[in-house]
FIVO-860687 format. One line per 10 residues: number of its first residue (from 1); their letters; for each residue x, y, z of C-alpha. Coordinates in steps of 0.05 Angstrom, whole numbers, plus 5000, padded with zeros to 4 digits. Example, Ala and Ser with C-alpha at 12.3 -4.5 7.8 and 13.67 -1.06 7.14 Angstrom:
2
1) AS) 5246,4910,5156 ~ 5273,4979,5143
END
This chain:
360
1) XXXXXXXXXX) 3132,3166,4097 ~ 3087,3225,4098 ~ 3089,3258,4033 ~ 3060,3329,4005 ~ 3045,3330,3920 ~ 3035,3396,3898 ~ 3007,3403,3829 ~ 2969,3464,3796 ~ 2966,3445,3725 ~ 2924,3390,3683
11) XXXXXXXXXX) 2989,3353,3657 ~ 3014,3356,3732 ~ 2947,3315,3751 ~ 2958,3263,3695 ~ 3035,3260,3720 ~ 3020,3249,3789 ~ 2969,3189,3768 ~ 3017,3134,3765 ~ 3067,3149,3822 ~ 3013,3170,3865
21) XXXXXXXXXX) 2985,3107,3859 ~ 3056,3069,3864 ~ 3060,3117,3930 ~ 3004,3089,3953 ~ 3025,3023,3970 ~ 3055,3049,4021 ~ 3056,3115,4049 ~ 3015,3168,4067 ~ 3004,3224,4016 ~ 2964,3293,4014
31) XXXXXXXXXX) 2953,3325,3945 ~ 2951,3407,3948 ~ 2917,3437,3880 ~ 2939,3504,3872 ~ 2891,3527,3826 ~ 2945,3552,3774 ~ 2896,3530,3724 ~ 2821,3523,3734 ~ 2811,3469,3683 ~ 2753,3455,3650
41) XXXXXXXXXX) 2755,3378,3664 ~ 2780,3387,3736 ~ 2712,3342,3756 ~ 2693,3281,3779 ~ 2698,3244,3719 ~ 2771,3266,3703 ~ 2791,3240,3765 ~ 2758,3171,3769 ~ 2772,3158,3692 ~ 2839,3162,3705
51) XXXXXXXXXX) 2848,3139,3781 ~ 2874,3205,3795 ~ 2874,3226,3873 ~ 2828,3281,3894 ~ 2860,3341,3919 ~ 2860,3345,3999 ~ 2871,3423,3988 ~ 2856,3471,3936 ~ 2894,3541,3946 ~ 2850,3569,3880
61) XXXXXXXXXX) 2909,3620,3868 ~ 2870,3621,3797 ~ 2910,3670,3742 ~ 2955,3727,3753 ~ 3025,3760,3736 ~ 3073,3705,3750 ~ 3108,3743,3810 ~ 3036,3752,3847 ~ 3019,3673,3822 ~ 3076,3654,3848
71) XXXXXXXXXX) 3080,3695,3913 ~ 2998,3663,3926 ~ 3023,3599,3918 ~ 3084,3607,3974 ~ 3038,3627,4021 ~ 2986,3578,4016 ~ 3031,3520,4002 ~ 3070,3545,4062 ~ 3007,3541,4105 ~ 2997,3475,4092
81) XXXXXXXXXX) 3066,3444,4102 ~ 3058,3472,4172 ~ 2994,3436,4191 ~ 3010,3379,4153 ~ 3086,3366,4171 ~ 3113,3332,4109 ~ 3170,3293,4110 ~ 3178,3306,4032 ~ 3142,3349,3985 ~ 3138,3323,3911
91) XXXXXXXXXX) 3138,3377,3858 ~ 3125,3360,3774 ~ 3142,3393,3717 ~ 3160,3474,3703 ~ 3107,3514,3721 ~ 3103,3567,3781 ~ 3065,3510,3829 ~ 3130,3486,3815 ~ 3174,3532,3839 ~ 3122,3556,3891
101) XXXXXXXXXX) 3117,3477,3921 ~ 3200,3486,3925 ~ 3215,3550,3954 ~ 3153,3539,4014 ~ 3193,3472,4031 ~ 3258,3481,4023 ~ 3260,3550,4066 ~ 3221,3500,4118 ~ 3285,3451,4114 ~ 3236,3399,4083
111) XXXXXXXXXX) 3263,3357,4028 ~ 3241,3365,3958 ~ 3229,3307,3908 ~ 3231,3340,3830 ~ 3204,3297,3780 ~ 3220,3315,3702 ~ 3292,3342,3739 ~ 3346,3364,3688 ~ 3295,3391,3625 ~ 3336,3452,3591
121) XXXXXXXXXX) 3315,3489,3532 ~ 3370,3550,3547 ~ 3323,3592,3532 ~ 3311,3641,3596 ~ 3267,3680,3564 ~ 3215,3624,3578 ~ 3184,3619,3649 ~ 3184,3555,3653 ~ 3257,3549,3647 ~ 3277,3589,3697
131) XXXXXXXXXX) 3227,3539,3738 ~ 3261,3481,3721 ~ 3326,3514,3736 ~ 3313,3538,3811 ~ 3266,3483,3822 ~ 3327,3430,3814 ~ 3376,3475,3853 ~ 3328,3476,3908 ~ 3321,3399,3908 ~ 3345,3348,3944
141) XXXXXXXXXX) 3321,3287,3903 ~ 3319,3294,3831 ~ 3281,3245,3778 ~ 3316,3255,3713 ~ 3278,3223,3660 ~ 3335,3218,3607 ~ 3405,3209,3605 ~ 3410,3281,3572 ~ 3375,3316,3636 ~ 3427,3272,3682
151) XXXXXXXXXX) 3483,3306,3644 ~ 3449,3379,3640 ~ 3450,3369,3724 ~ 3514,3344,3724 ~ 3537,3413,3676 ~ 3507,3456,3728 ~ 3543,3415,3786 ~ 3490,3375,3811 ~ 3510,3293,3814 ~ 3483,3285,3886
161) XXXXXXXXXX) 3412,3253,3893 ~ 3401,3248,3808 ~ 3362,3181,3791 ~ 3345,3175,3718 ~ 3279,3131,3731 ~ 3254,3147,3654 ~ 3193,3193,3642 ~ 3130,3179,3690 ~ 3088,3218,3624 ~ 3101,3148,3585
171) XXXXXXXXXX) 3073,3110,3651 ~ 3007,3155,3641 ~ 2999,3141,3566 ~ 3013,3065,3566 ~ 2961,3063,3629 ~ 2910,3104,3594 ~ 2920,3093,3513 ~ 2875,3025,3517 ~ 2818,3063,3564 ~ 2821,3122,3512
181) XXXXXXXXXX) 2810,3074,3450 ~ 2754,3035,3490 ~ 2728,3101,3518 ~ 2734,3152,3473 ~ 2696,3160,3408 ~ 2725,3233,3389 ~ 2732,3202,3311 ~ 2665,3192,3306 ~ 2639,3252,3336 ~ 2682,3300,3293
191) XXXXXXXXXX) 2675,3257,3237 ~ 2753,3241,3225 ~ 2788,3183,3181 ~ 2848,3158,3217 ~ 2914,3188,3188 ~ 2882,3235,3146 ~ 2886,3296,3188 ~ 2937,3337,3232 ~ 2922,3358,3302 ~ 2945,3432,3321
201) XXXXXXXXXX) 2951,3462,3391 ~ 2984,3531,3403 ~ 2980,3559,3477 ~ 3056,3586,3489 ~ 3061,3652,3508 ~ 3109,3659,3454 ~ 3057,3645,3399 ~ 2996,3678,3431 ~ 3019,3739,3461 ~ 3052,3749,3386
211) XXXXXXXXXX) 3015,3781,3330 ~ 3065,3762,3277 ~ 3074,3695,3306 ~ 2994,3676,3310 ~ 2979,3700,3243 ~ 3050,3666,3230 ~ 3016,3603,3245 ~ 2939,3617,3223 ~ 2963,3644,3145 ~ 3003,3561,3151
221) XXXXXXXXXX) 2934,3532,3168 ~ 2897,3571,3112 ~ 2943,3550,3056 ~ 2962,3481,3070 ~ 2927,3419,3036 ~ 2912,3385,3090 ~ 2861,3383,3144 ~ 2865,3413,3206 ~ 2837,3391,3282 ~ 2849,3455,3327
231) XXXXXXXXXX) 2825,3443,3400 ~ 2842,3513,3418 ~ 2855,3537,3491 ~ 2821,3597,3520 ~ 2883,3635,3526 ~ 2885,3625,3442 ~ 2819,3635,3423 ~ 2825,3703,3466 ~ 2890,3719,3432 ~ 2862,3694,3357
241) XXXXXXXXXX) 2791,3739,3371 ~ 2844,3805,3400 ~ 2881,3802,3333 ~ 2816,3791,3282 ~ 2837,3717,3268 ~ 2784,3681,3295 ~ 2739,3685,3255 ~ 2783,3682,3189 ~ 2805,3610,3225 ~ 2738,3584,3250
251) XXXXXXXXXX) 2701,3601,3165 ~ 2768,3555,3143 ~ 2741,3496,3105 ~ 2804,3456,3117 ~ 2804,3473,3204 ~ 2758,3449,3251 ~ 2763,3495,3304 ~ 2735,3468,3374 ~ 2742,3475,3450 ~ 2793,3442,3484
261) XXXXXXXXXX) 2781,3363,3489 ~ 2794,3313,3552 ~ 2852,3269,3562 ~ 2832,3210,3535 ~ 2799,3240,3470 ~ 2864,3280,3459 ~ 2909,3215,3464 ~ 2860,3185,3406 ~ 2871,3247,3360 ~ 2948,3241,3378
271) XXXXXXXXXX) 2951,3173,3361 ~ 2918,3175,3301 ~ 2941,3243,3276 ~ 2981,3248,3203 ~ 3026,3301,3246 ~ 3019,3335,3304 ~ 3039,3412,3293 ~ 3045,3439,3366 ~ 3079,3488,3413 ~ 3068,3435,3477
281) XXXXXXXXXX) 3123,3405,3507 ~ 3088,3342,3532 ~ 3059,3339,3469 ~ 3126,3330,3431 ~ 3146,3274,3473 ~ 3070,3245,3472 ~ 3081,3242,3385 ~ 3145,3207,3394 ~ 3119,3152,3439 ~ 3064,3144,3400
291) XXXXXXXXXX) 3105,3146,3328 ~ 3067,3209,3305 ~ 3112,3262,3260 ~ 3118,3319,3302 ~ 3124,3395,3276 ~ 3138,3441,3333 ~ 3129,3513,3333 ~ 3182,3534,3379 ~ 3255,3555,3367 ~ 3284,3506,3423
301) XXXXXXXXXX) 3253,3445,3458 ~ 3270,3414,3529 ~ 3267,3342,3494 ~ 3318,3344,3444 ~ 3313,3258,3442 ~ 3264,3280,3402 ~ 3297,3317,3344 ~ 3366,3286,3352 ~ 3327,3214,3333 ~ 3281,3263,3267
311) XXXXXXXXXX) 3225,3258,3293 ~ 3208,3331,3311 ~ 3228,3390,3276 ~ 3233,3456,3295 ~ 3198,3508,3257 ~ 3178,3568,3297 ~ 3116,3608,3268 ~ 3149,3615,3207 ~ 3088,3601,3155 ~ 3143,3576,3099
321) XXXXXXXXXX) 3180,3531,3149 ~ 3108,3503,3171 ~ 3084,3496,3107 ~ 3157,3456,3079 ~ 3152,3419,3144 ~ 3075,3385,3127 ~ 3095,3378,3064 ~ 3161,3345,3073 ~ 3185,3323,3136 ~ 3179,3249,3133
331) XXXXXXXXXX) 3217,3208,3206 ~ 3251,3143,3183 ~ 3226,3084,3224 ~ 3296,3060,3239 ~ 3311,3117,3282 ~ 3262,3113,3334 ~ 3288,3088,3401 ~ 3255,3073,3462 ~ 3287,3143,3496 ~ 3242,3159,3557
341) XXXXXXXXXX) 3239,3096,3597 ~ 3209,3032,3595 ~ 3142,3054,3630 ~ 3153,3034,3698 ~ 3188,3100,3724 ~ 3137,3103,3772 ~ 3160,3046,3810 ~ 3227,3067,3803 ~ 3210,3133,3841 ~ 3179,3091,3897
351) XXXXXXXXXX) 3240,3041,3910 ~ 3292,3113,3902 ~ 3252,3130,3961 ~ 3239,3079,4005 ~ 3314,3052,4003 ~ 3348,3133,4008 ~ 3347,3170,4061 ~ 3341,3250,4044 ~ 3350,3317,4078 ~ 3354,3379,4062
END
């Protein structure tokens, strides 16, 4: 089978890892970038540390309003499923590359292949849920990876084509957790003690196109007894230096504030984080897996497992409800349960395709 991966976003890469290389085994495949983020460790050594395919095309749409993203993307995504004639095109995750990698090959009758199919939040006032929701209406084959995204399909009338095959993001962190603890030596370099610290990212649109909710969250930081690891993106550091924070947050004694970190060094400072206090979505489910307490700093979350079993709590960029959370939110062993696969969903999408046969 011929198939088209399109991917735009660093998680997306680290998603596609393990099926691409389950793919492999077998069938042809051609990776289109589309440049929705111009990472930092999009380089050589992000790719062969982590086995990751090269991209055969990069559209490098770059940043933009989400309509004119998402229109950029169409059109070079389109261009591409012409000349290359997929038989399938494989789509990740929320983001416009998404929805772009849909649309171009579903109006070109080409099947599409969704993998993280069935995520709701119900909250349409973020982007990437009304990706997620078009995306899966536009697909053909959809990889659930819980039993609550099979039933959020089935709610919206799509049985047809569903395979729960468990969450490919637990298939990158069991491949990669042993290279990052062999490889990595992020402890060192910042000088951290395991479990004595609490690792902080904050990138939603939500939180840094707020005011009230990124002081919210920096006045938390500043009066907390603990100590804080901040690998801050470059949409947060804009957004913390555009409302005078930064440099209240970067004189903190208790917050080391540094540039965004790799892969592998962030899935040491996960691991071995007291809490992780986060906005991420992959970053919720990454703290379960690994057993770290997570506080997130949303109102809803696509991966309820994760609350409904108390191990993430919601707090919003409420400084009190932050600030109660560190100080009291302690997960009971007894209720963690092995909710997003066993690791091997990977594989799982490989057989779903090579024994169904899919059109549009």
């Amino acid at each position: 089978m011929n198939i088209l991966t399109v991917v735009g976003a660093r998680p997306q890469f680290i998603k596609m890892a393990p099926v691409s290389q389950e793919l492999r085994k077998a069938h042809q495949e051609v990776v289109v970038h589309t440049g929705q983020h111009y990472d930092y460790e999009m380089n050589g050594i992000f790719f062969d540390e982590l086995n990751i395919p090269r991209p055969d095309y990069n559209l490098g749409v770059g940043s933009g309003s989400h309509g004119w993203q998402t229109a950029e993307m169409l059109k070079g995504i389109e261009k591409v499923i012409i000349e290359e004639k997929p038989e399938l095109v494989l789509v990740y995750g929320d983001t416009n590359s998404t929805l772009a990698g849909a649309l171009a090959a579903v109006k070109l009758h080409i099947p599409v292949a969704h993998v993280e199919a069935g995520l709701r939040s119900f909250d349409r006032r973020m982007p990437e849920e009304i990706n997620r929701v078009l995306t899966d209406h536009a697909s053909t084959v959809l990889f659930a990876p819980t039993d609550t995204a099979v039933n959020n399909l089935k709610d919206e009338g799509i049985a047809h084509g569903v395979f729960n095959v468990g969450d490919v993001m637990v298939d990158a962190l069991l491949n990669n957790i042993q290279i990052a603890e062999k490889k990595s030596h992020i402890l060192e370099k910042l000088m951290l003690e395991r479990k004595d610290y609490v690792l902080v990212t904050a990138h939603r649109a939500e939180n840094t196109d707020s005011r009230e909710n990124l002081e919210g969250i920096v006045n938390a930081l500043l009066n907390a007894d603990k100590k804080f690891v901040f690998p801050a993106h470059l949409r947060t550091v804009h957004a913390l230096k555009n409302y005078g924070l930064y440099d209240t947050l970067k004189n903190a004694e208790n917050v080391l504030l540094i540039e965004p970190v790799g892969y592998l060094d962030m899935l040491v400072l996960e691991k071995n984080a007291e809490y992780i206090l986060t906005d991420s979505g992959g970053m919720q489910k990454e703290a379960y897996v690994l057993k770290v307490p997570c506080i997130t700093m949303r109102t809803t979350t696509e991966w309820v497992e994760t609350l409904q079993d108390g191990w993430n709590v919601l707090v919003g960029a409420d400084t009190k409800k932050i600030l109660n959370a560190l100080n009291t939110f302690r997960p009971i062993t007894e209720t963690h349960k092995n909710r997003f696969g066993d690791g091997h969903a990977s594989e799982k999408i490989r057989n779903v395709l090579e024994t169904h046969k899919f059109t549009v």
